[in-house]
Structures are given as C-alpha cells and as structure tokens.
GUTORRO-768703 format. One record per residue (C-alpha): residue number from 1; y, x, z. Coordinates in nm, 2 decimals. Example, Ala and Ser with C-alpha at 12.3 -4.5 7.8 and 13.67 -1.06 7.14 Angstrom:
2
 mimar      v      u      w
     1  -0.45   1.23   0.78
     2  -0.11   1.37   0.71
***
This chain:
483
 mimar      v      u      w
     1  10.16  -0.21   5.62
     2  10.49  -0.11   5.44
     3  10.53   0.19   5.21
     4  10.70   0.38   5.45
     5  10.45   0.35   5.71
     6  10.18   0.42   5.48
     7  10.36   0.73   5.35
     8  10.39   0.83   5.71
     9  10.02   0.80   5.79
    10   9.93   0.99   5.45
    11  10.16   1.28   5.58
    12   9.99   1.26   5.92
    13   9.69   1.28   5.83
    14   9.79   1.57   5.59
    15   9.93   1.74   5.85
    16   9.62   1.70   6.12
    17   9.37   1.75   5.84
    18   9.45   2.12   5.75
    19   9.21   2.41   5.79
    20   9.20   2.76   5.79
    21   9.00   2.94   5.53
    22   8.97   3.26   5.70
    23   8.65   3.40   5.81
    24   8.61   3.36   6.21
    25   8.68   3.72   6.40
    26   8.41   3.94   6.56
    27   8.45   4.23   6.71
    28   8.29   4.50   6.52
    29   8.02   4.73   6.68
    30   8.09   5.04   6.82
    31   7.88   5.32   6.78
    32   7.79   5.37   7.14
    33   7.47   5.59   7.28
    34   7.15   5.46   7.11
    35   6.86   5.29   7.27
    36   6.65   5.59   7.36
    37   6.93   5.70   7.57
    38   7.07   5.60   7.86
    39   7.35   5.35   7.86
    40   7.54   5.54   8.15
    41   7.51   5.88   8.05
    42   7.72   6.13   7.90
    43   7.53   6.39   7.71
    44   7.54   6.78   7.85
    45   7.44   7.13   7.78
    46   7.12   7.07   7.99
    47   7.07   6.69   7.87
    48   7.21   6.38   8.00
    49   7.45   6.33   8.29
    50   7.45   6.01   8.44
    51   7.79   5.88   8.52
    52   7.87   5.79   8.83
    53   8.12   5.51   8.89
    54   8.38   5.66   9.17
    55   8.64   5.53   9.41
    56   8.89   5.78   9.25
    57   8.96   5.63   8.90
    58   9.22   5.71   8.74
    59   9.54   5.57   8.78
    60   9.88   5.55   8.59
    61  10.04   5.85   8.70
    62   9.71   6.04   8.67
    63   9.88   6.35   8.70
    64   9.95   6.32   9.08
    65   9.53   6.41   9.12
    66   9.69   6.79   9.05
    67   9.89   6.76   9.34
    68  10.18   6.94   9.21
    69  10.54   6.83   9.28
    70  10.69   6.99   8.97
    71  10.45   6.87   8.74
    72  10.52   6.49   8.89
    73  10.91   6.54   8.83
    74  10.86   6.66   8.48
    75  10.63   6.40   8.40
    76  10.86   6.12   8.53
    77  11.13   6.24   8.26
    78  10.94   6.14   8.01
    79  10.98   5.77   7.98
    80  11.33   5.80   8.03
    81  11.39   6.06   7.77
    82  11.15   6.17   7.52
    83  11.26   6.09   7.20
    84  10.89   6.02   7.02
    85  10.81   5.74   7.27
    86  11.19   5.60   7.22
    87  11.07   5.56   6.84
    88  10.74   5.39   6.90
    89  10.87   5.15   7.18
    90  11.13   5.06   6.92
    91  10.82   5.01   6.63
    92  10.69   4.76   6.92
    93  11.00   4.59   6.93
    94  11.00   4.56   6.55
    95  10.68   4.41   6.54
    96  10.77   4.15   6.79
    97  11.06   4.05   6.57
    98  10.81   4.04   6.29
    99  10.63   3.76   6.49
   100  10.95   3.56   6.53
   101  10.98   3.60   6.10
   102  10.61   3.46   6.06
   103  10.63   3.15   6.28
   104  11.01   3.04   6.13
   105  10.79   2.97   5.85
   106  10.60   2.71   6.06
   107  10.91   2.47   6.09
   108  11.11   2.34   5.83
   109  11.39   2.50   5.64
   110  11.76   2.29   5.65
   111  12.02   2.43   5.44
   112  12.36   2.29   5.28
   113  12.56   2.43   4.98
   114  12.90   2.28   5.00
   115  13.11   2.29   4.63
   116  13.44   2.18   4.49
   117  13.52   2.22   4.14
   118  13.71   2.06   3.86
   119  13.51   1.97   3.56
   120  13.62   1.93   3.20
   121  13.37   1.82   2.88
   122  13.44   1.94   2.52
   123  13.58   1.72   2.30
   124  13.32   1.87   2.08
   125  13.02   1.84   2.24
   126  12.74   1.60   2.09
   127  12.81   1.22   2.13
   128  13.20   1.27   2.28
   129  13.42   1.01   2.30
   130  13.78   1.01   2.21
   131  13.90   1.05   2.54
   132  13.82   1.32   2.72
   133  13.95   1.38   3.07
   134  13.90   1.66   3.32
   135  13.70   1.53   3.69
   136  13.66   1.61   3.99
   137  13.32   1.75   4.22
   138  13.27   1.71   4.54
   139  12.92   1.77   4.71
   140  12.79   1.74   5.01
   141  12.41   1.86   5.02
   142  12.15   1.88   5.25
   143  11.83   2.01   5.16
   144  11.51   1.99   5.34
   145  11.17   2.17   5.25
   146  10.85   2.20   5.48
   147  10.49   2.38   5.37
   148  10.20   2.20   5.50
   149   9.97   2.47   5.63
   150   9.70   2.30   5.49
   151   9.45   2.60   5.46
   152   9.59   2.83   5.73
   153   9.80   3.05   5.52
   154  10.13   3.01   5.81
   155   9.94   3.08   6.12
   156   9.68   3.35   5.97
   157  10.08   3.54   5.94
   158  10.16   3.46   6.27
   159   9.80   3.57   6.41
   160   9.83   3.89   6.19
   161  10.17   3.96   6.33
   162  10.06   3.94   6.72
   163   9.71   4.15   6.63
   164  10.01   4.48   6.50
   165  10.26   4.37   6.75
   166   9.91   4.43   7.02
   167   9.81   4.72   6.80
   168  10.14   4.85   6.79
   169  10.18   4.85   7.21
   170   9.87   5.04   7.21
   171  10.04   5.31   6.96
   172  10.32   5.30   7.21
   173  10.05   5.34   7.53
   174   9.85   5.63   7.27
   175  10.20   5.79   7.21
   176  10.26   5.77   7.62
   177   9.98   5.95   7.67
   178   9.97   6.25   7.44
   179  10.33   6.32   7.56
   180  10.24   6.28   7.92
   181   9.91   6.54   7.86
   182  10.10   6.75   7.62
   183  10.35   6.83   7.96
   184  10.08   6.85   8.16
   185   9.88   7.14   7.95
   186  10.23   7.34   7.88
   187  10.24   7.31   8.23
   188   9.95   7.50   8.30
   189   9.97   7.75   8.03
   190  10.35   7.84   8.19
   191  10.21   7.85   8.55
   192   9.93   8.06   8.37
   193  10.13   8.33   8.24
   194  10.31   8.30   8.62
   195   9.99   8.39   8.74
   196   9.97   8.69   8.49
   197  10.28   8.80   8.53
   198  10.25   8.83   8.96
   199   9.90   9.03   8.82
   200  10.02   9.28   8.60
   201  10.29   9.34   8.84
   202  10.06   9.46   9.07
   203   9.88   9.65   8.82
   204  10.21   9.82   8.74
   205  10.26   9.89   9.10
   206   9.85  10.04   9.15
   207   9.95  10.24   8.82
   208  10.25  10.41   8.96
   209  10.07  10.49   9.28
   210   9.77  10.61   9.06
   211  10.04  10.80   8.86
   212  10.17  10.93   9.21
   213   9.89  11.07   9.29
   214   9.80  11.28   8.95
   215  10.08  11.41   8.97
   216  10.11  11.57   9.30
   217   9.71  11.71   9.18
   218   9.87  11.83   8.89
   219  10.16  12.05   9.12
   220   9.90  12.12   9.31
   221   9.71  12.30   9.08
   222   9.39  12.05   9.14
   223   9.43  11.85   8.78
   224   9.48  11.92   8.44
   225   9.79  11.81   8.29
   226   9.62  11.59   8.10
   227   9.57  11.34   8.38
   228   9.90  11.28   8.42
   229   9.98  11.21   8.03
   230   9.64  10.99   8.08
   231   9.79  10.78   8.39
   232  10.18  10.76   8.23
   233   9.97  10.63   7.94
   234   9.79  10.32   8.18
   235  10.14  10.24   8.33
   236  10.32  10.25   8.01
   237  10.01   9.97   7.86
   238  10.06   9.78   8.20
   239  10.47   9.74   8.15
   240  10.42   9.65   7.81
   241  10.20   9.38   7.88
   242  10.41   9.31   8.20
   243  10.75   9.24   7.97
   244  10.54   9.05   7.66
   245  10.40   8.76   7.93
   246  10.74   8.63   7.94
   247  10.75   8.53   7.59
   248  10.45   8.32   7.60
   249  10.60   8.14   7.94
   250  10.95   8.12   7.79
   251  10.78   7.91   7.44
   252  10.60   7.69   7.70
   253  10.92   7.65   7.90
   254  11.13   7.55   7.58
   255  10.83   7.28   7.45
   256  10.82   7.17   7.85
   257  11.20   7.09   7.81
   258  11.20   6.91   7.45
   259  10.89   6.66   7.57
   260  11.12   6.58   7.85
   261  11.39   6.50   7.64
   262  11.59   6.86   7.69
   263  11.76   7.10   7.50
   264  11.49   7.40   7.55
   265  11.77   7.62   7.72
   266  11.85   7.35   7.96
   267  11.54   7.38   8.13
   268  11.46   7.63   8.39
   269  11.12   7.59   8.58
   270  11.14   7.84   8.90
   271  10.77   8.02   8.94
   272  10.52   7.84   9.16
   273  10.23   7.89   9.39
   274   9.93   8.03   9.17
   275   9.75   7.74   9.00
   276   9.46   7.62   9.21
   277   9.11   7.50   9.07
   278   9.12   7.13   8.90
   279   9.01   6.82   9.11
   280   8.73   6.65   9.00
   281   8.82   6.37   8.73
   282   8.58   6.05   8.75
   283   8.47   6.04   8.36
   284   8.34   5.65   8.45
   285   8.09   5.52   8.24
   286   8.07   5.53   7.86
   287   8.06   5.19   7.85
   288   8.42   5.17   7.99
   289   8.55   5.41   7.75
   290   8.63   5.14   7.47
   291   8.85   4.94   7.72
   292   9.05   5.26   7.82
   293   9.15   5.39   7.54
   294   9.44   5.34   7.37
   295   9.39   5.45   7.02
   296   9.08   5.21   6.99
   297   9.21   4.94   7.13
   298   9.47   4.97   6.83
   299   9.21   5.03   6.59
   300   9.00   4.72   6.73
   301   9.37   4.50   6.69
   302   9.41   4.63   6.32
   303   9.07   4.49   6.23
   304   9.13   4.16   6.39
   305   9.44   4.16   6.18
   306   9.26   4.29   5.86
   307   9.05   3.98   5.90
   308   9.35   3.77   5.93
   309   9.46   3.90   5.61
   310   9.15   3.82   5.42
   311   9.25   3.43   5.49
   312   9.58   3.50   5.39
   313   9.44   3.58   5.04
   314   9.22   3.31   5.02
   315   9.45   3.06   5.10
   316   9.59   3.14   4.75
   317   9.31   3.02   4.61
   318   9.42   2.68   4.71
   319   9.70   2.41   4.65
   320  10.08   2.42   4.86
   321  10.18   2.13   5.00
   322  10.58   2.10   5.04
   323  10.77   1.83   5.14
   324  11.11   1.80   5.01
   325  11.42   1.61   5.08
   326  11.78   1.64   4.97
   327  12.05   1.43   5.09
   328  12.42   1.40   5.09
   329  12.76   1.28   4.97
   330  12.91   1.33   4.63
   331  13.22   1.21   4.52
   332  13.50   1.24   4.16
   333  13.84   1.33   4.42
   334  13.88   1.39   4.75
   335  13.95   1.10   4.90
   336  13.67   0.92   4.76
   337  13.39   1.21   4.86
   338  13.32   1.14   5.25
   339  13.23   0.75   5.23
   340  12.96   0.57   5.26
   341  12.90   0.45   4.87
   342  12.92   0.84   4.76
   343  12.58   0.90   4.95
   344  12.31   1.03   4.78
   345  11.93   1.11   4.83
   346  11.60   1.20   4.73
   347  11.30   1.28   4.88
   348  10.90   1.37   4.85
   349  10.62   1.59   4.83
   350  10.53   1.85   4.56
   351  10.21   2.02   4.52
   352  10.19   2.33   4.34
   353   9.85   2.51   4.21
   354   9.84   2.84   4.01
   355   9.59   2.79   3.71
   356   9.61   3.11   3.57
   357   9.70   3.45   3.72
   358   9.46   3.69   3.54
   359   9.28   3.78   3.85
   360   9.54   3.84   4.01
   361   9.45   3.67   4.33
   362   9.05   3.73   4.32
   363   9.20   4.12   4.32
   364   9.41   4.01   4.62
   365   9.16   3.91   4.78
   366   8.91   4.15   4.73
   367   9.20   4.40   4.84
   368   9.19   4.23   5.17
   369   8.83   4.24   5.24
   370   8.84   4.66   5.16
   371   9.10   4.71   5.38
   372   8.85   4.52   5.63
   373   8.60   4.74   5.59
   374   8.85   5.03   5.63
   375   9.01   4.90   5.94
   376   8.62   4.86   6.06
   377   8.53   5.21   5.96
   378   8.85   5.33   6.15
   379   8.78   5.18   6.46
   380   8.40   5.30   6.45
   381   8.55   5.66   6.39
   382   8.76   5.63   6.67
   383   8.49   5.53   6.88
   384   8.25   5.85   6.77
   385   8.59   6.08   6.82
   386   8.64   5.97   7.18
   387   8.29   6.01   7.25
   388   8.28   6.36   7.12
   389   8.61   6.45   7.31
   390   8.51   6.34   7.66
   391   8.20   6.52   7.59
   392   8.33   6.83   7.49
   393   8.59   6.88   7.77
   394   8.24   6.74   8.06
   395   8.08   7.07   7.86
   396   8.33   7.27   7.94
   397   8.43   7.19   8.28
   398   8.13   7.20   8.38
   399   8.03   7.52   8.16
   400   8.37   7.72   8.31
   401   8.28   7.61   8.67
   402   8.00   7.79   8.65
   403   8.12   8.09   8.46
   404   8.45   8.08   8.72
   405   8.22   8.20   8.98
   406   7.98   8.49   8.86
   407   8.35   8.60   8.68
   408   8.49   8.62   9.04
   409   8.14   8.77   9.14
   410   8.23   9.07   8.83
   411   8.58   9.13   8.95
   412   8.49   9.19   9.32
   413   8.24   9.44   9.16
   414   8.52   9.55   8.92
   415   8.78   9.59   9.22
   416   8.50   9.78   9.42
   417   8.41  10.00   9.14
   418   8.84  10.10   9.07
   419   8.82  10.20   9.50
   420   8.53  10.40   9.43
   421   8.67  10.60   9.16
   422   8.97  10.65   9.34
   423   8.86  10.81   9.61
   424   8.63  10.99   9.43
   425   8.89  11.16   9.22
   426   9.12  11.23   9.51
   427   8.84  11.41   9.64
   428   8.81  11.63   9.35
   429   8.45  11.47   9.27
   430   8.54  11.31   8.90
   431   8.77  11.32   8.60
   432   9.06  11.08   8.57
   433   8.88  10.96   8.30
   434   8.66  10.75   8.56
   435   8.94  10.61   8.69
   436   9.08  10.49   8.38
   437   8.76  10.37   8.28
   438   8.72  10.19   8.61
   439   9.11  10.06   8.61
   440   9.08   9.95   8.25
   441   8.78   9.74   8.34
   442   8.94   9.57   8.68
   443   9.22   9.49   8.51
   444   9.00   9.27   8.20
   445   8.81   9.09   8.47
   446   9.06   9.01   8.66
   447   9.32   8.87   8.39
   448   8.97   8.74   8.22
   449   8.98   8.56   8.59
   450   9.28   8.40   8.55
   451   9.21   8.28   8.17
   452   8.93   8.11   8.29
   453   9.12   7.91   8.55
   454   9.40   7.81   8.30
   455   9.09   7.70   8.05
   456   8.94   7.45   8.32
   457   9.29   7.33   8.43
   458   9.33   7.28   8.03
   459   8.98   7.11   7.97
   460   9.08   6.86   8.27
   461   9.40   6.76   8.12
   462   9.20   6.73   7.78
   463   8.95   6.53   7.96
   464   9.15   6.31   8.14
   465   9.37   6.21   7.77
   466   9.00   6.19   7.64
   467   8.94   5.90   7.90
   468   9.26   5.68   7.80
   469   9.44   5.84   8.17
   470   9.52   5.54   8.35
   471   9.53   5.29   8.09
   472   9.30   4.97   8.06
   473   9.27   4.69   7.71
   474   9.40   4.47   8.07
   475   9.76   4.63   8.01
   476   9.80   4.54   7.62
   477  10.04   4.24   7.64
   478   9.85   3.87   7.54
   479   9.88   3.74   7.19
   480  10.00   3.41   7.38
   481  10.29   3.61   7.54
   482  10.40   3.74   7.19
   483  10.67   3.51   7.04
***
C-alpha cells in the first residue's frame, strides 16, 4: 500500500470513527395527576370529572364553535395583519437561517487571497548582499480547512439549532393563539357592554314612564313632591350609567382593531344580536394536554436542545481534528506567475488540544448542565400551569352554569317584585320608596344577569386557549424538514 493510500484510509477511518459525547435525550417527566387519581380526570369543586373523549374536538379555527360571523371575520385578520405574530414568524425564519449557519460548518471551508505587490530588502538588513534589487509578488492561493467532528461538537450545533428553530414554531403557534383568544374575549366584553347598553336603555325608558307617573300623582295632589325628586333622581343614575357603557365598549373596540392589525379608529364593529350561552368545549383528556399545547411543546424542544448543549461543552474537553491544504501559483513578474513551475502546495492534518484554560471549560460545562436543569424545571412548570388553567376555567364554567340559572330564577322574582310595587303605588297602597327599592333591585339582577353570561363566554375562551385551541405537537415542523 502507498503512502497516499494509507493516508487516505487513516482519514477514513478518522472520519467513520467519530462519536458524540453528549448524553442521549429523554424526555423529561411531566407532572401529570398522581397514582391515586384517575388518569382521565380533571379535578372539580365536587371531586373528579372524568373526561370524556368527544366527536367535537377542537379544530383550527376554534372560534367558529361560537357561531358568530363577526367574530370569524375579525379573527381571520389576524394572520394577515397583526404585527406581534409578523415578529415571531420572522424569529422562526431566523432560526431556520441559524440551522443553515451550523451545518456550513459540516463541509469544508475554500477560500483564495489573491496579492500583487512589489518587494524591496534593505541594504541594511542582517547578512545583505551588495546588490540589492526590488521583486515582484504574485500569489495565487487556495486554502482548504475541514474539522473532523470527531466527538460530535458540529452536529450537536446543528441538532441544537433544529430543537429552537422547533421551539421557536411553537412560540409562533403560542403567540397565534393568545392573539386569536385575546380577539375573541374583547369580543365578548364589547358584545357585553352591547348587551348593557340595550338594558339600561330600557331602564331609562321604565324610568321616564315611572317618572311619568309621579308626576301626574304629584299634580294630582296624590304624592308628595318628594316622589318626583326621588324618580328624576333613578332616571338621572340610569342615563349616567346609560352614557359611561360606551367607554368600556369603545377601549374594547380600539384593542379589537390593533390585534387585527388596525389603527383603533379605523375599526367600527356595528351592535349585534345579544350574546348567547357558550357551547360546550370538549376539554379531552389530561393526557392529551401535553401534545396540544403550544407553550410546552416549546419548553419540551428547549430541553432537548439544553441537552445538546451539554455535548457541545464536552466536546471541548477533547482534541480538534483539522485538515488543511493550501495550494496555488506564485511567481517574481507577471508573466512568469500563471505556469506550471510557479505551483505551489502544502497539505495535512493539525490537531489542536487546550492544556490549560483555568477551568474555563469544566465551568462551561457545568453551565450547560444548569441550564438543563432549568430548561427541565421550565417545562415541568409549564406543565403544572396548564393543568391549573384548564382546571380553573372547568370550575368556573361549570360553577357559572349553575349560578346562570338560580340568577335568572332571582331576576324573574326581581321583575315580579318591580310590577308589584308599581301597581301598588299607583293604587295609592305604598311610598315611592318601594318602588325604588324594588327598581333598584331588578335593575342589579338583571345587569348581575348579563355579567354572568359575559363571565362564562370569557371562562370558555380562557378554557379553550388553556387546551392549546386547535393545535397538536403533529403540526410542529420535523427536525428532518429543517435545513
């Protein structure tokens, strides 16, 4: 066997022979129900709930379960325009670059350095001769470097580097999601105070009636004068509260129209229907929650990549391998510089091993391995945090469902009780004072009512972000697709 071919070999079997040093990756544990409990149960007021898989999962567009044609054609402006998700699809697109950085470092680097220049020695330098002349330079170079990944250092980057470009799609999905909810609950709050508004204007309306009426008792001789100062009073409360609604709806209008990418004036949102009771939303089973939520999906990425990094920094523990070669032509004039005697070359490998670094590598290292435990810690917390938020928003659906109906049960009494008193006053048979009384009371229950109905349509937006909307792990892109 000649040298080359041996040299060959050796570098072949360098080149096969490498090994990563990085530990291999596990998933870490999450922090799911413990063993006394059931596996498919969410936990309740009155114990545990079991989850019942349903037909109705949730889909993308999860908002459509509302059934609400406005709410759909707000929601689909927000791909196209809302600034925040703009900036974290362009973080995505930065960690793909990132990706294509990492794995140039798997092939080798080329490079040339043309020069010209005109070279004269001093006549006084050390050993000169009598004759000194000026020269000419001309150089051709070509250099050539390759690092052997013998212990993994290369592709640990490039596996890093597709674990935050993953990560990073699941901040874009996380980011999708909070925007697509945040419209959603403004939504609600606006159609809310619609809802309040059409109220209190029919409270204004009673209250002139009511006003109407004391004061054709009062002409009459049949009521004090006081009853009339006592009912302009209740209408005066009513049109204040009447005009300061539209504040509250105009702030929801205005954050409505920046989510979607608007100037807050150059949204107008006409009033609705009244807002109906929430659907049901299919909460799934615990189990599922890791794969459909966004946020810990990320988390679970960063800690593969953590672990990527820990073999990154024990990889500098160990030797480099580079293989070197420089070639090219050099000549004394111009004419003489591109021919074949004025080639030049050189070439082989270089090893290079740090003996000394005062800990600064063991501190690497042990850098690496923290941020580990961090990333693991991270994705555990974000684990326990969806599990608390789909459980608080299952309380209080379920809690408001049933408070919804003895609340309508009090304001049918309330309503009743305002008739009552009425007619008992335009008989002559109380004080205006019961009728205040009574219309102060109808009035609470039935805005009370309405607050109720905005809280569950809230909870079910809150519970539906809780459970990742319509997002699965199945939609983050593959680490084999990343290049």
């Amino acid at each position: 066997m000649t040298r080359s071919h041996l040299l060959v070999a050796c570098c072949a079997s360098v080149l096969l022979g490498g090994c990563r040093v990085a530990p291999p990756y596990v998933a870490p544990s999450a922090p799911i129900p413990a063993a006394n409990t059931p596996a498919d149960a969410y936990k309740e007021i009155d114990g545990w709930k079991t989850a019942q898989p349903s037909a109705e999962t949730l889909r993308g567009k999860w908002w459509e379960i509302f059934g609400d044609g406005q709410l759909n054609a707000l929601e689909e402006q927000v791909n196209v325009a809302n600034q925040d998700l703009k900036a974290a699809e362009a973080r995505f697109r930065q960690a793909r670059a990132m990706i294509r950085l990492n794995r140039a470092s798997e092939f080798p680097t080329i490079s040339v350095a043309p020069g010209i220049a005109s070279l004269r020695n001093s006549n006084r330098r050390p050993y000169a001769g009598a004759n000194q002349t000026a020269t000419g330079d001309f150089v051709l170079p070509f250099d050539f470097s390759y690092e052997v990944d013998l212990w993994g250092r290369i592709r640990g980057s490039v596996a890093a580097s597709r674990q935050e470009a993953q990560a990073t799609a699941a901040d874009v999905e996380s980011v999708r999601l909070s925007i697509h909810a945040e419209v959603a609950f403004d939504y609600f709050e606006m159609r809310s105070a619609d809802d309040q508004k059409r109220l209190l204007d029919r409270i204004v309306q009673s209250y002139r009636e009511a006003l109407t009426l004391t004061t054709n008792r009062f002409e009459e001789g049949a009521a004090p004068k006081s009853d009339v100062a006592q009912a302009k009073t209740q209408l005066d409360s009513a049109l204040v509260a009447d005009t300061d609604i539209a504040v509250q709806r105009a702030q929801y209008e205005h954050a409505i129209g920046v989510l979607t990418g608007q100037a807050p004036s150059a949204l107008s949102v006409p009033e609705a229907a009244p807002n109906r009771p929430p659907p049901a939303i299919p909460a799934g089973l615990p189990s599922q929650l890791l794969e459909r939520r966004p946020d810990i999906a990320a988390a679970e990425r960063r800690v593969a990549e953590a672990n990527e990094q820990i073999g990154i920094a024990r990889a500098a523990f160990y030797p480099a391998l580079v293989l070197g070669a420089t070639a090219g032509l050099e000549g004394h004039s111009i004419t003489s510089w591109l021919t074949w005697p004025s080639r030049f070359w050189a070439v082989g490998p270089a090893m290079a091993e740090t003996l000394f670094d005062a800990g600064r590598r063991r501190a690497a290292s042990e850098s690496a391995v923290a941020n580990y435990d961090a990333a693991v810690a991270a994705y555990r917390q974000a684990v326990l945090t969806a599990f608390q938020q789909v459980e608080d928003n299952l309380v209080v659906l379920r809690v408001l469902e049933r408070e919804a109906g003895q609340q309508q049960e009090a304001t049918a009494s309330a309503r009743e009780s305002l008739e009552l008193a009425t007619n008992r006053y335009r008989e002559g048979a109380d004080p205006y004072l019961q009728v205040l009384s009574a219309q102060t009371i109808a009035l609470a229950n039935e805005r009370n009512d309405l607050d109720i109905l905005r809280r569950r349509l809230d909870a079910s937006v809150l519970l539906i972000k809780a459970l990742g909307g319509g997002w699965t792990t199945a939609s983050l892109p593959k680490a084999a697709d990343l290049r």
